[in-house]
MDTraj code that builds the backbone (N, CA, C; nanometers):
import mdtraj as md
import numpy as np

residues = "UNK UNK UNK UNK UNK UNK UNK UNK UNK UNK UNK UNK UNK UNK UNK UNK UNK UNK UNK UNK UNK UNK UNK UNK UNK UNK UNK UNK UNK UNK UNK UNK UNK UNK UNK UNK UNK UNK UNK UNK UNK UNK UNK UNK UNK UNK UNK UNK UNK UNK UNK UNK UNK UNK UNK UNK UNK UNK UNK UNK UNK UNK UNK UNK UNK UNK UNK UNK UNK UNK UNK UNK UNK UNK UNK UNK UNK UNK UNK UNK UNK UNK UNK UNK UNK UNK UNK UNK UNK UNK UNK UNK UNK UNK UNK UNK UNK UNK UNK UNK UNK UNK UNK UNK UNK UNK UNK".split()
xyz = np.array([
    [0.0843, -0.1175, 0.0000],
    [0.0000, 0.0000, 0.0000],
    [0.0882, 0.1229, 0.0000],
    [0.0682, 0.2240, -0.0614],
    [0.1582, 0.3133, -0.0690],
    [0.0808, 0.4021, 0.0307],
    [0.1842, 0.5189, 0.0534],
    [0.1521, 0.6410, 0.1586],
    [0.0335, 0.7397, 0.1309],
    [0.0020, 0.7207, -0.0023],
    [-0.0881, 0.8290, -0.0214],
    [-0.2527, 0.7201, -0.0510],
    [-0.2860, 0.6624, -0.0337],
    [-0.3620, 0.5423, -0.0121],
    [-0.4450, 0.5171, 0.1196],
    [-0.5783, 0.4960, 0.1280],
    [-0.5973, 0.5125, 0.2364],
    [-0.6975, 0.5727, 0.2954],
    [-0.7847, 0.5749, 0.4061],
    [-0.8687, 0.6506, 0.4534],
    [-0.8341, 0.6886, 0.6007],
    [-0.8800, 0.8131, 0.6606],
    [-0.8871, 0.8711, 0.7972],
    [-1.0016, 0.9232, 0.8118],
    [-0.9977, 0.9285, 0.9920],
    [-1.1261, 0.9490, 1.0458],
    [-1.0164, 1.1429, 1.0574],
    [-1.1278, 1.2520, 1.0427],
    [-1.1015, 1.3887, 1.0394],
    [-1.2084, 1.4478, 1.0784],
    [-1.1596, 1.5231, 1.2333],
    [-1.2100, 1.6116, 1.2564],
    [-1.1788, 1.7332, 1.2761],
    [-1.2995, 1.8529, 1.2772],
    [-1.2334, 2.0082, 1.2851],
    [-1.2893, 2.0469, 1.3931],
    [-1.2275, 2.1545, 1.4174],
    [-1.2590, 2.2715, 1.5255],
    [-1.2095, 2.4085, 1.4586],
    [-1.2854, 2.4700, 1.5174],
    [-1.2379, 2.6344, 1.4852],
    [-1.2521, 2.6738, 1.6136],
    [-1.1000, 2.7687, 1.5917],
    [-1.0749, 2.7904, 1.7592],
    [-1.0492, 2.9313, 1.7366],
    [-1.0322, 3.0085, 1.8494],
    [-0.9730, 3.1780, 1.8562],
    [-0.8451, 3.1410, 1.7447],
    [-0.7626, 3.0447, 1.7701],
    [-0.6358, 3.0630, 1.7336],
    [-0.5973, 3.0085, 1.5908],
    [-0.7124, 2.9692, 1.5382],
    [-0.7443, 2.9084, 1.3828],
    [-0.8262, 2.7672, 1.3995],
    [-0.8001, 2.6736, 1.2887],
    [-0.8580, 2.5545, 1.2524],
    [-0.7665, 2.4761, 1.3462],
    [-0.8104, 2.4031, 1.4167],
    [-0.7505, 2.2706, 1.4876],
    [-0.8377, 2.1415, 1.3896],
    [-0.7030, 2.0579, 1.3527],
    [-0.7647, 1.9448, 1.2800],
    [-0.7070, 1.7920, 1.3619],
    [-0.8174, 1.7182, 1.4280],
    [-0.7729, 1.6016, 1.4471],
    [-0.7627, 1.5365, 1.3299],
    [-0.7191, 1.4249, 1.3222],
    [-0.6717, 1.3279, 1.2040],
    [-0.6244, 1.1923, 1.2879],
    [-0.6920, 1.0423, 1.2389],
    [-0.6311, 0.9651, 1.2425],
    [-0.6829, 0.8471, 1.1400],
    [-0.5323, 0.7382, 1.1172],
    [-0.5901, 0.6055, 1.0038],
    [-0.7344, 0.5585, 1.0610],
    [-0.7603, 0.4804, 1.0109],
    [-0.9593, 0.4685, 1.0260],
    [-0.9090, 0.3046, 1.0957],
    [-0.7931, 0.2319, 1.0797],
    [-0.7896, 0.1525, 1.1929],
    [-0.7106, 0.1652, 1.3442],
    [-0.6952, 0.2588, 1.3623],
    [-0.6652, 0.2990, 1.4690],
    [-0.7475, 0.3925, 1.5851],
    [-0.8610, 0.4239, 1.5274],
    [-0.9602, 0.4814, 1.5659],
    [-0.9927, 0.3862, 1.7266],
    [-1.0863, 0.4497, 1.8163],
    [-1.1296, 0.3939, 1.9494],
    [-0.9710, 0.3182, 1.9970],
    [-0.8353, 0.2721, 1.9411],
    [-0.7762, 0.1721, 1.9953],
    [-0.7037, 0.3053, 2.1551],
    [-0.6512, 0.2026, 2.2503],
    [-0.5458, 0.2651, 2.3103],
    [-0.4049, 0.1968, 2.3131],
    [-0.3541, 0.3519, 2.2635],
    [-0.1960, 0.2978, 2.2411],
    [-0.1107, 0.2826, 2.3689],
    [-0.0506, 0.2206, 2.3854],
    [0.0582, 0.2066, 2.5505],
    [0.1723, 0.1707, 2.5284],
    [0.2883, 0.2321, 2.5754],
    [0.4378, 0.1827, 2.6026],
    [0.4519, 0.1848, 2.7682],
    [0.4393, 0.0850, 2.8151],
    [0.4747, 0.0716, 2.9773],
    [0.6189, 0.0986, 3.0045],
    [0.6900, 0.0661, 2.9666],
    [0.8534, 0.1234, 2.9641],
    [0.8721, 0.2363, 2.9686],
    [0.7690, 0.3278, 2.9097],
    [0.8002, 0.4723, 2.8798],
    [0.6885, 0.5508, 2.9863],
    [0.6036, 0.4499, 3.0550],
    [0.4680, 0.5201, 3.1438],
    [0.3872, 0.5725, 3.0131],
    [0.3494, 0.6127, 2.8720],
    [0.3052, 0.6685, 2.7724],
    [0.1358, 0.5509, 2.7460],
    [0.0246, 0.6095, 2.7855],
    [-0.0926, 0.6045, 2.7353],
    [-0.1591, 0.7239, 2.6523],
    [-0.2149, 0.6588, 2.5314],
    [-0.3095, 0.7947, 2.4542],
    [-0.3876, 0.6861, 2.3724],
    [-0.5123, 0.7815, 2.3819],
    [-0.6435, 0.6960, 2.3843],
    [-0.6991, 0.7471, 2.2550],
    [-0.7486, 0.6914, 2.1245],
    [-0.7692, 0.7521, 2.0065],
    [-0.8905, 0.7742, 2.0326],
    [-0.9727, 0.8944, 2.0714],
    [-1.0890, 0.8596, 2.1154],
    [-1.1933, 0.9225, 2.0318],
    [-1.3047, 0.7889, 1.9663],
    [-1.3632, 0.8288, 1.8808],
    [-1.4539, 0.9626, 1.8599],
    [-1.5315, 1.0232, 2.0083],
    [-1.5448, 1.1194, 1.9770],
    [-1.4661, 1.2478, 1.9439],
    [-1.3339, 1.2801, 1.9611],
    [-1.2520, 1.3793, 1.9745],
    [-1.2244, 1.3959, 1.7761],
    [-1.1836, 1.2651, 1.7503],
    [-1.1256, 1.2422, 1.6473],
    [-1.2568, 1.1466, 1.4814],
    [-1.3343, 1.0899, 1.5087],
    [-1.4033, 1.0756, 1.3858],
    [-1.5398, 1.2268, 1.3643],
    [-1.5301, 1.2410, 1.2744],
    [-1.6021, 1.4088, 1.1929],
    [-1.6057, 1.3765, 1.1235],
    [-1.5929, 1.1950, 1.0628],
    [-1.6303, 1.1688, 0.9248],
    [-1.4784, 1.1177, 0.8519],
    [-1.5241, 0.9940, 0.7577],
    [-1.4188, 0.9274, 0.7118],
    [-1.3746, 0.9846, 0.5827],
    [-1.2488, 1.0398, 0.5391],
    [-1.2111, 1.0994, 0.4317],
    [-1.1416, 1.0111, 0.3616],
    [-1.1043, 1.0052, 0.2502],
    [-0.9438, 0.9584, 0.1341],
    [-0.8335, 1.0811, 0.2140],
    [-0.7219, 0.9758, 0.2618],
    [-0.6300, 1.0101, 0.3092],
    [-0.5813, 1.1173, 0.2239],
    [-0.6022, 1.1395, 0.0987],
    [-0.4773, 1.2606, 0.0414],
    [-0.6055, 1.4017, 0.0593],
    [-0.7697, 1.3920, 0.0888],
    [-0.8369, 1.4892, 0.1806],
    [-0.7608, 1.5106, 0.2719],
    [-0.7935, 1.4483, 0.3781],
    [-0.7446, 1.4706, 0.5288],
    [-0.6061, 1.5270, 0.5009],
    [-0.5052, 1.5089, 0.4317],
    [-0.3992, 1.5737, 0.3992],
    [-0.3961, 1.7421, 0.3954],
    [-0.5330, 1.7672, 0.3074],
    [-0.5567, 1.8946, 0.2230],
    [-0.5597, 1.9268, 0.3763],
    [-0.6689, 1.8995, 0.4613],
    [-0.7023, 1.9611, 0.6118],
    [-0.5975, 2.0301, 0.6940],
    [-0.5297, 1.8876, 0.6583],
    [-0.3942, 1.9178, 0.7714],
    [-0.3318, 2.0446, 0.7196],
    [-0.3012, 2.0467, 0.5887],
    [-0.2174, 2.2023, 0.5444],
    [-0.2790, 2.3484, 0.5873],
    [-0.4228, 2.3165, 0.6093],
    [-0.4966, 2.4936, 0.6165],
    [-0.5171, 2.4749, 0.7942],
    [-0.4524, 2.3681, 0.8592],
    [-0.4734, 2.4089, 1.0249],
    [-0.3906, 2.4508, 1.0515],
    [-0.4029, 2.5417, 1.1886],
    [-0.3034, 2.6321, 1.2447],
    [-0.2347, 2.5252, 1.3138],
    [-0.3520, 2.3846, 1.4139],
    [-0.3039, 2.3165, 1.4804],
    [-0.3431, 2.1579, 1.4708],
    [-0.2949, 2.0337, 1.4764],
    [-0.3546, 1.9697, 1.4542],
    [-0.2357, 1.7984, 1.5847],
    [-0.3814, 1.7215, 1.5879],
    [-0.2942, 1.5533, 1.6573],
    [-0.3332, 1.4737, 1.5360],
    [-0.2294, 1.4196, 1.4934],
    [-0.2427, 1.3224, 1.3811],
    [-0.2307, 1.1871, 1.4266],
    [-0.2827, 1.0750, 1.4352],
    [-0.2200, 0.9399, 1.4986],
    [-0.2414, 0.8776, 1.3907],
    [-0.1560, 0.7786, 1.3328],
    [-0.1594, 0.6369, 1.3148],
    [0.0060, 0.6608, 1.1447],
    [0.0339, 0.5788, 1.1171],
    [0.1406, 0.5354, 1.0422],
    [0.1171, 0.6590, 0.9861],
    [0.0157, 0.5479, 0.8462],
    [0.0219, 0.6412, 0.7228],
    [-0.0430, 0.7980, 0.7413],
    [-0.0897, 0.8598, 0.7979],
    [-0.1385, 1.0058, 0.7653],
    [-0.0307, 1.0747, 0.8387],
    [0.0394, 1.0150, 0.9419],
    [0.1703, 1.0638, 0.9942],
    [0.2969, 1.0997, 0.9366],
    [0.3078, 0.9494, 0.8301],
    [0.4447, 0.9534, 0.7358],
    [0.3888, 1.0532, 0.6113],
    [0.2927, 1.0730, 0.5971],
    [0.2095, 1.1517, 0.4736],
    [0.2193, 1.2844, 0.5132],
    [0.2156, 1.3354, 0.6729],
    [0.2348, 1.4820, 0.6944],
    [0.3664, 1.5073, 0.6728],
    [0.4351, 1.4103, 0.7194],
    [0.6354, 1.4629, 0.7034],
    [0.6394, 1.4911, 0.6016],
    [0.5742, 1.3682, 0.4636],
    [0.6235, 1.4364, 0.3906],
    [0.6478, 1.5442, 0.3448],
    [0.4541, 1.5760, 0.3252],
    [0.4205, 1.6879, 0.2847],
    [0.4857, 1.8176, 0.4104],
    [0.5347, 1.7810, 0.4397],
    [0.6312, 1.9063, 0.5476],
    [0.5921, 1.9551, 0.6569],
    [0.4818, 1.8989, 0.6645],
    [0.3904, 1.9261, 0.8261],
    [0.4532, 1.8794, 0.9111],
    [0.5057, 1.8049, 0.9705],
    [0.5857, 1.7602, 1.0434],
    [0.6908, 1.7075, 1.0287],
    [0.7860, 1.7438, 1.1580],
    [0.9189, 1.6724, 1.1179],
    [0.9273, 1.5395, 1.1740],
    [1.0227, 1.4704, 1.0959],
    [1.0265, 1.3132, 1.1132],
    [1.0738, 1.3075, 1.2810],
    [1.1438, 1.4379, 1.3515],
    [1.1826, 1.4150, 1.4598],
    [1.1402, 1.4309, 1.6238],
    [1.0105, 1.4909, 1.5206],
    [0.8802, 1.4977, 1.6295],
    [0.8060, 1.4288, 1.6354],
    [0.7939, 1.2712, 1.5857],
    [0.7111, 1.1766, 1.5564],
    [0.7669, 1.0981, 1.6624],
    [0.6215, 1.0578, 1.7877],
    [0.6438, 0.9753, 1.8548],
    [0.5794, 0.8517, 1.8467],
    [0.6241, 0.7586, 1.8944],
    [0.5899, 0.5993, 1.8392],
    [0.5605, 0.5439, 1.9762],
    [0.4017, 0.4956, 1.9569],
    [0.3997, 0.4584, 2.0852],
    [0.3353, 0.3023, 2.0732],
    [0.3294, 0.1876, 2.0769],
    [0.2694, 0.0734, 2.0454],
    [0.2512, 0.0557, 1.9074],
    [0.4192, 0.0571, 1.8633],
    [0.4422, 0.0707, 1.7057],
    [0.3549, 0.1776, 1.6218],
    [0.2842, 0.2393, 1.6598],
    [0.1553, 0.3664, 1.6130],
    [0.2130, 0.5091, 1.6315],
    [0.2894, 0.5502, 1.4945],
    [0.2841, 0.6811, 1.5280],
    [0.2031, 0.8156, 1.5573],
    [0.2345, 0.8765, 1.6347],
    [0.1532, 1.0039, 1.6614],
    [0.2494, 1.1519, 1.6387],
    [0.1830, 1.2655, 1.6073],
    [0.2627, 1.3800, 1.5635],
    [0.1469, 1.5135, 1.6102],
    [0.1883, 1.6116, 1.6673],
    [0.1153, 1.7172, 1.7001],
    [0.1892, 1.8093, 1.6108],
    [0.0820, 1.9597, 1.5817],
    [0.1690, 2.0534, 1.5000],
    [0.0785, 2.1985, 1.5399],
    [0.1853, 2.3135, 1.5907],
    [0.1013, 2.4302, 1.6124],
    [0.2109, 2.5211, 1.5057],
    [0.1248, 2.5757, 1.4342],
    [0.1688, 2.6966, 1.3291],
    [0.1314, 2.7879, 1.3833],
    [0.2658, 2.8766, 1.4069],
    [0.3107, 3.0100, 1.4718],
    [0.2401, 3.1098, 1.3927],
    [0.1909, 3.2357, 1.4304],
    [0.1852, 3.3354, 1.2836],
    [0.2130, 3.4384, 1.3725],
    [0.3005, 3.5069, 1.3032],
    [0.4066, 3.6844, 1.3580],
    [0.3398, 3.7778, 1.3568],
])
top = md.Topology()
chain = top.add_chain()
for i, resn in enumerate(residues, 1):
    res = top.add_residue(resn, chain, resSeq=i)
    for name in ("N", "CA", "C"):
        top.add_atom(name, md.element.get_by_symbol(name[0]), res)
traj = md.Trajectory(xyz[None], top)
């Protein structure tokens, strides 16, 4: 399956401070991720995060016009780096499931 392939659960908010976009893969939805080694629980939780199931290279478009956004699962994660939303070195991995947060500054 390639990176741009795919569906996510996407949701919005509009906040004082712009668009906040949750985003996650559509099988990772309701799961909870855990690393006990690290103390690290985060809970994909369906209300926060499904607003409706998109084609991953949508949910992409989302992610570019938010000020802020939590992305969880592989592919919409490795799909924001690319596209430059996030850096590969802010991607945390928690029960093999990556997750990535992103707040865009404006001067």
């Amino acid at each position: 399956m390639s990176g741009s392939s795919g569906r996510a659960y996407v949701k919005t908010y509009q906040t004082e401070n712009g668009l906040f976009v949750a985003a996650c893969d559509e099988e990772v939805l309701g799961l909870r991720l855990e690393d006990k080694s690290r103390g690290v629980s985060f809970y994909v939780d369906p209300p926060f995060f499904n607003g409706g199931l998109v084609d991953l290279r949508e949910a992409i478009e989302l992610l570019k016009k938010a000020a802020m956004a939590n992305i969880v699962g592989n592919r919409i994660v490795e799909s924001a780096v690319r596209e430059g939303l996030v850096l590969e070195d802010s991607v945390l991995v928690v029960g093999g499931v990556k997750i990535a947060m992103f707040i865009t500054l404006q001067y």
